[in-house]
C-alpha positions as CSV (number, residue, x, y, z in Angstrom):
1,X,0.0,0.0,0.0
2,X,1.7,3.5,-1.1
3,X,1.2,6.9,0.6
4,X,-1.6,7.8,-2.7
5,X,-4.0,5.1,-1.4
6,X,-4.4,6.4,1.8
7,X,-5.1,10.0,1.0
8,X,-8.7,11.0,0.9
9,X,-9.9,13.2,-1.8
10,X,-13.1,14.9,-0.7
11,X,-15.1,17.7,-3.2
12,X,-14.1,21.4,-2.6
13,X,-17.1,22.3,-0.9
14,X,-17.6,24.8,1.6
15,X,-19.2,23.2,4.9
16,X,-20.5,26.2,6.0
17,X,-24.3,27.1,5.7
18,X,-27.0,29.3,7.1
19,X,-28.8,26.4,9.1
20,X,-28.4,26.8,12.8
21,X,-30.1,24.0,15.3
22,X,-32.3,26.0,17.4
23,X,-33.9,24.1,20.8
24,X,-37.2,24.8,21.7
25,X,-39.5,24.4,25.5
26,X,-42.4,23.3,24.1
27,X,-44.2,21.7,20.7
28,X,-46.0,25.2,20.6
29,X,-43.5,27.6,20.3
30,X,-41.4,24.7,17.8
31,X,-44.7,25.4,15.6
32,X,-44.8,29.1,15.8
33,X,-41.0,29.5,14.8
34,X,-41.9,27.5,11.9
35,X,-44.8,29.3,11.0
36,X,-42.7,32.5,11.3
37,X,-40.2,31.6,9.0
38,X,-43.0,30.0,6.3
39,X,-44.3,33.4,6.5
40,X,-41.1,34.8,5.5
41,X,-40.8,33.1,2.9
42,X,-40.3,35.0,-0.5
43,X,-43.1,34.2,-3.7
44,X,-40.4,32.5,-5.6
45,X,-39.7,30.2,-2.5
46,X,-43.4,29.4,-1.7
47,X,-43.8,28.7,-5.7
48,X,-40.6,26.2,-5.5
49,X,-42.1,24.7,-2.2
50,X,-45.1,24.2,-3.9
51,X,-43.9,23.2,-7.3
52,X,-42.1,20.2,-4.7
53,X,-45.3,18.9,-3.3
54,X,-46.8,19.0,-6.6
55,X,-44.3,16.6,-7.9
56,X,-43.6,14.3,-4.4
57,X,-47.8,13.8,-4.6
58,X,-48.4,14.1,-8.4
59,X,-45.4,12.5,-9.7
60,X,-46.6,9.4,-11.0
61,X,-48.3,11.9,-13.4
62,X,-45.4,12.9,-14.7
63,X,-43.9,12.1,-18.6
64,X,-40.8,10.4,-18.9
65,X,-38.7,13.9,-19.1
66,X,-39.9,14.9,-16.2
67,X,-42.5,17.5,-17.8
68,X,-45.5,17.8,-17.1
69,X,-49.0,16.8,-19.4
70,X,-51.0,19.0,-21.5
71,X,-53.6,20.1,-19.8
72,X,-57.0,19.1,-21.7
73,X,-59.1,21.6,-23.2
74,X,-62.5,20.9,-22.3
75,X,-65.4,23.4,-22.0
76,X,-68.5,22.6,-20.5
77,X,-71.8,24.7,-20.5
78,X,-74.5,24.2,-18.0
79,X,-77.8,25.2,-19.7
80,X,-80.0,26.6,-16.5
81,X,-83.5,28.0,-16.4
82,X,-85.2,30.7,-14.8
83,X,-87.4,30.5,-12.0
């Protein structure tokens, strides 16, 4: 075994992020912070977050390149009458 084989070669990537753990005394006020920070959230993230559930619950929907269907075009009048 050489001195190369034992040398770990790991990806140049910066460990640091914006996460912090944060400890909570009760389930309540775990919920509020989390409701705080949903709130915060910017259109495009609630759009991503929501484009995510979309395709965790919907993706069996999905075409084989990941797209979406067209949607059908289908209009339907309702004749009603007058009373």
């Amino acid at each position: 075994m050489t001195e190369e084989d034992n040398i770990v070669n790991e990806p140049d990537i910066a460990y640091t992020s914006q996460k912090k753990i944060t400890f909570f005394n009760s389930f309540a006020e775990a919920e509020d912070h989390g409701l705080k920070e949903m709130a915060n959230h910017s259109y495009e993230e609630r759009l991503r977050n929501l484009e995510t559930i979309r395709r965790r619950t919907y993706g069996h929907l999905l075409m084989p390149d990941g797209s979406w269907p067209p949607l059908k075009k289908t209009i339907t009048i309702v004749m009603g009458t007058f009373k």
